[in-house]
C-alpha positions in Angstrom: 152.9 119.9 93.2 155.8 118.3 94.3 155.0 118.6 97.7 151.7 116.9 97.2 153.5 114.2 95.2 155.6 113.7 98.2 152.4 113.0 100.5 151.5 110.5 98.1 154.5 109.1 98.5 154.8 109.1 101.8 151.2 107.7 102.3 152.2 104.3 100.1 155.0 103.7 101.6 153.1 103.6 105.2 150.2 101.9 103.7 152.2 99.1 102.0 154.7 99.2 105.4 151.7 98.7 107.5 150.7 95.4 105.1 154.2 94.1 105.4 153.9 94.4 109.1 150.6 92.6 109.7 149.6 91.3 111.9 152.0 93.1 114.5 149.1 91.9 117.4 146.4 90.1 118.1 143.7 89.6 115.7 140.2 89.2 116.8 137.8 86.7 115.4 134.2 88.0 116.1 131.6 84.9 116.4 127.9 86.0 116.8 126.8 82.7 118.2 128.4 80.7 121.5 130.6 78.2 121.4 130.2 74.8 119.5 128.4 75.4 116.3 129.6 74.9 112.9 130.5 78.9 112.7 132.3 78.7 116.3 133.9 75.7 114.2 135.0 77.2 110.8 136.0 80.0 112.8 138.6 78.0 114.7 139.9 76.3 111.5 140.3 79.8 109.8 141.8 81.3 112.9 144.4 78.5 113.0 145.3 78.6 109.5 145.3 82.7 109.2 148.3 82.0 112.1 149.9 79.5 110.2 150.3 81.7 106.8 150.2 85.0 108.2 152.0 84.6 111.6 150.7 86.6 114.8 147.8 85.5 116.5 144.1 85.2 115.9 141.5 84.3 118.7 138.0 83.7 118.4 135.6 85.6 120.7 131.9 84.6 120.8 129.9 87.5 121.5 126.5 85.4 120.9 123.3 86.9 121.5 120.0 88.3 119.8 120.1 86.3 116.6 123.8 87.0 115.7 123.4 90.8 115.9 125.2 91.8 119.0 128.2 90.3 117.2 127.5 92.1 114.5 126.9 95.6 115.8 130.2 95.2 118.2 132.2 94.5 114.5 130.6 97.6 112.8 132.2 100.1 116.1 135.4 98.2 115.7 138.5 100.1 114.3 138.6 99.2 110.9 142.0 98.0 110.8 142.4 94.7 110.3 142.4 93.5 113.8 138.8 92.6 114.0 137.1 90.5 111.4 133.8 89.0 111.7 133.0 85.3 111.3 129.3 84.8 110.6 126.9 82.5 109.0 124.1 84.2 106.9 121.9 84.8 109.6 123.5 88.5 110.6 124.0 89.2 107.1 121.1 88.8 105.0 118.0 87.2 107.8 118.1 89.1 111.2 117.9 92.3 109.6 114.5 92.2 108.6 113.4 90.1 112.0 114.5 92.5 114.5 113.6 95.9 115.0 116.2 98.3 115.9 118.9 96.6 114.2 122.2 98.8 115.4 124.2 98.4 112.3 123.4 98.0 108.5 124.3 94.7 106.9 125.0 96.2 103.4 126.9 99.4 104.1 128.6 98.5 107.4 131.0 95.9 106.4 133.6 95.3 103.9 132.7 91.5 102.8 135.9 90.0 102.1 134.8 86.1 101.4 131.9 83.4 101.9 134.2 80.7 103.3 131.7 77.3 103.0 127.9 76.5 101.9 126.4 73.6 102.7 122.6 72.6 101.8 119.8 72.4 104.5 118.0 68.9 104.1 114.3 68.0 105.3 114.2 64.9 106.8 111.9 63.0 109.2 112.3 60.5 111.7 113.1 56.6 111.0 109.3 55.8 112.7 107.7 58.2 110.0 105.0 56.6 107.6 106.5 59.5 105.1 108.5 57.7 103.0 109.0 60.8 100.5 108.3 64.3 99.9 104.8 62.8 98.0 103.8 61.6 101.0 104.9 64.7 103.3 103.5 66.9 100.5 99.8 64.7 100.7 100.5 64.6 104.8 100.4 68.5 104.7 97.2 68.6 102.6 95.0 66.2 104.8 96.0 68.4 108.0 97.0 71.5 107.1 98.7 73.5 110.0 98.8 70.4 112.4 102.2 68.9 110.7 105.7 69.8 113.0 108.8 71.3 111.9 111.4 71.7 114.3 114.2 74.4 114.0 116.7 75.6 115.9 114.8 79.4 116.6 112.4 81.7 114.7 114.2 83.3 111.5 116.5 80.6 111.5 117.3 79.0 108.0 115.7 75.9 108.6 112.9 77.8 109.9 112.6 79.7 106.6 113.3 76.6 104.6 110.0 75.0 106.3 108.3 78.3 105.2 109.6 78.1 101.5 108.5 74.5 101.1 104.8 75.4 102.7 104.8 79.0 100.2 105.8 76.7 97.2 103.6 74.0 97.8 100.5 75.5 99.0 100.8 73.7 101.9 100.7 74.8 105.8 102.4 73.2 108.5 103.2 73.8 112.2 106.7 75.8 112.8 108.4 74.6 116.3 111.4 76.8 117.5 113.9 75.2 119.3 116.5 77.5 121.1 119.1 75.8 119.0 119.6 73.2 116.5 120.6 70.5 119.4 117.5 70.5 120.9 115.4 70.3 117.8 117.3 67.6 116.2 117.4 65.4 119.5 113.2 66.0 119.9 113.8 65.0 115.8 115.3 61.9 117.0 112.8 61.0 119.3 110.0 61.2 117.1 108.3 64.3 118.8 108.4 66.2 116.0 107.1 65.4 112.7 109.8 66.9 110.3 112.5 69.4 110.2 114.9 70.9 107.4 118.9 70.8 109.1 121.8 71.7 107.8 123.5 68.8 106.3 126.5 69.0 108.3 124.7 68.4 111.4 122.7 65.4 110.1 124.3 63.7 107.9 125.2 61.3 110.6 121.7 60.2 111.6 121.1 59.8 107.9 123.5 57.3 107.6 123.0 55.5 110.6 119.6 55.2 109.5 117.9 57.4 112.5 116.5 59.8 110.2 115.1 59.4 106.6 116.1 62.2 104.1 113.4 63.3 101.7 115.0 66.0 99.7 118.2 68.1 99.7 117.2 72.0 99.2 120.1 72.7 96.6 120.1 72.8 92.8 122.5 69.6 92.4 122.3 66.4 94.4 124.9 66.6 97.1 127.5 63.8 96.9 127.2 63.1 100.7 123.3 62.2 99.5 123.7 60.7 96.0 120.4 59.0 96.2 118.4 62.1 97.9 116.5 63.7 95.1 116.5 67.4 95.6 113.3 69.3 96.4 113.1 70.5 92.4 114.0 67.0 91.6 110.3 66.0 93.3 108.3 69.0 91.9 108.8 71.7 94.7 111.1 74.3 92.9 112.1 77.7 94.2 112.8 76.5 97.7 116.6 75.7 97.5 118.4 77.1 101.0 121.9 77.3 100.9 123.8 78.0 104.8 126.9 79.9 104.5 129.6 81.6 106.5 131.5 83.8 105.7 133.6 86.5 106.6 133.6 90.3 106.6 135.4 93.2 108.3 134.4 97.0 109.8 133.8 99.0 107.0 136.8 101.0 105.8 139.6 98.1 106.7 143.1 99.3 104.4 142.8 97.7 101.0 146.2 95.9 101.3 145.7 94.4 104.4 142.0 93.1 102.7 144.1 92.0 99.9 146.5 90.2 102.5 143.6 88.4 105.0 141.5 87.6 101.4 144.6 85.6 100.0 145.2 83.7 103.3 141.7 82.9 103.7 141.1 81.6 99.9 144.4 79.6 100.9 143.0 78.4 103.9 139.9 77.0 102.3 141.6 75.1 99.6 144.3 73.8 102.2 144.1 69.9 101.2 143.5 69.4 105.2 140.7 71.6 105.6 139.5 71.1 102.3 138.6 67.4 102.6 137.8 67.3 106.3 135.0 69.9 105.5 133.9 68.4 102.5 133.8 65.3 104.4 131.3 67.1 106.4 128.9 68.0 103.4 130.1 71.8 102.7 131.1 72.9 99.6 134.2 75.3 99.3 133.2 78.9 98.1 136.2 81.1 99.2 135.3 83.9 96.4 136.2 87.1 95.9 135.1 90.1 98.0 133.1 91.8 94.8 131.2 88.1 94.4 131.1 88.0 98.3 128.9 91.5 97.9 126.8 90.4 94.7 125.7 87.4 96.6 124.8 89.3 100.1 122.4 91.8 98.1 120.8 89.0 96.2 120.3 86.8 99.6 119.5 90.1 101.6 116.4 90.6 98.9 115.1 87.1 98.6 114.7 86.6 102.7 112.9 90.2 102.9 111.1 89.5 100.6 109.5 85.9 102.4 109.9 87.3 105.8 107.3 90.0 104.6 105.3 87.9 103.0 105.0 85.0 105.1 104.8 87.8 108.4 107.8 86.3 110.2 108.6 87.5 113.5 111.4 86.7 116.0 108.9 86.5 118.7 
């Protein structure tokens, strides 16, 4: 007995000595996507701020490819230690998944979710030239040709991809889904009238809508974003159930120590609401989430179920 107490013992005092002493080396910031995007961004805000209040050193590495889950399978084989997190928008967690056969890790065992970091809504807008003036007139556009009307998105299974096919499976309307590799592309071809309409992330338009090169019909979220006080949302206008949310968030290999969880989950939540980072990415239409890990998992398996169940009905494919 007391030799067992003992091994307790002795196995709190390294667990709570190995807290203390992280991080003792480099920390690796997994990215599933390349370089540039507003994960690859996030990322390198978090990274510097994790250095700034934990000390040591953390450096992203973008291991992009296959919709975000190469990243994603290199995180599950990691040591789950503390030295590799992963930084990943929703795609990994809750969308590729159900796209991509052969999936080499499982997105709801294989982690230890630790935070959703930002949200930001996706927003369907058309270009300046477009005689939609509202979602009305989109909605009455879609009608009169049904499967002819464009929507650009950065890549099949992409969450303006699967806003598009929310607002059609709402609406009982059909339009015509064009896959960029990328949300650069698509917004540019956006820009220059080639394509008819596209849902985007509101942090990568928000610019064009205020310089007037895009119109805005509707923001996907439940509230009207303050970036967009007079865009009615999507409910607002009659189309209800189609509210898309992007989100990135971080997670670790399954099995990381609790204390040194405890430890990056504190830093992180005080990274978010860091009065710097806090209004520059507000500034840029995301909302700060920075919840708990137990929240962080409730939210995954509610997200994970929603896109399966579209994906299956709508027959989505990566292809």
């Amino acid at each position: 007995m007391i030799k067992k107490t003992l091994l307790t013992l002795a196995a709190a005092a390294l667990t709570a000595t190995s807290a203390l002493a992280y991080p003792d080396k480099p920390v690796t910031l997994v990215v599933p996507f390349p370089p540039g995007g507003s994960t690859d961004a996030i990322a390198r805000v978090v990274g510097q701020k994790l250095q700034e209040k934990l000390g040591g050193s953390f450096v992203v590495d973008n291991k992009a490819g296959a919709t975000g889950t190469i990243g994603a399978a290199f995180v599950k084989r990691a040591p789950a230690d503390g030295y590799t997190l992963f930084v990943s928008s929703l795609g990994p967690f809750v969308i590729a998944p159900h796209l991509i056969k052969g999936v080499q890790y499982d997105a709801l065992k294989d982690f230890d979710p630790i935070t959703v970091l930002v949200q930001a809504p996706n927003v369907l807008v058309v270009p300046a030239a477009s005689p939609n003036k509202n979602l009305a007139d989109l909605l009455a556009h879609l009608k009169r040709l049904p499967g002819k009307v464009s929507f650009a998105s950065s890549g099949n299974g992409s969450s303006d991809h699967l806003s598009a096919e929310l607002l059609w499976q709402q609406s009982g309307t059909e339009g015509l889904h064009i896959p960029y590799k990328g949300g650069g592309p698509a917004i540019n071809d956006l820009l220059g009238g080639q394509v008819d309409a596209a849902f985007v992330n509101i942090n990568s338009i928000i610019q064009h809508v205020k310089s007037g090169k895009v119109r805005a019909l509707g923001v996907a979220s439940e509230k009207r974003n303050p970036l967009l006080p007079d865009v009615p949302t999507l409910q607002e206008q009659g189309v209800k159930g189609a509210e898309v949310q992007s989100w990135q968030a971080v997670a670790a290999p399954k099995g990381i120590p609790a204390d040194i969880k405890a430890k990056v989950h504190a830093a992180l939540v005080a990274a978010m609401n860091d009065p710097a980072v806090k209004e520059k990415l507000v500034a840029q239409g995301f909302e700060i989430v920075a919840n708990k890990p137990e929240e962080f998992a409730k939210f995954q398996a509610v997200e994970f179920a929603r896109w399966k169940q579209l994906i299956e009905t709508r027959k989505i494919t990566a292809d």
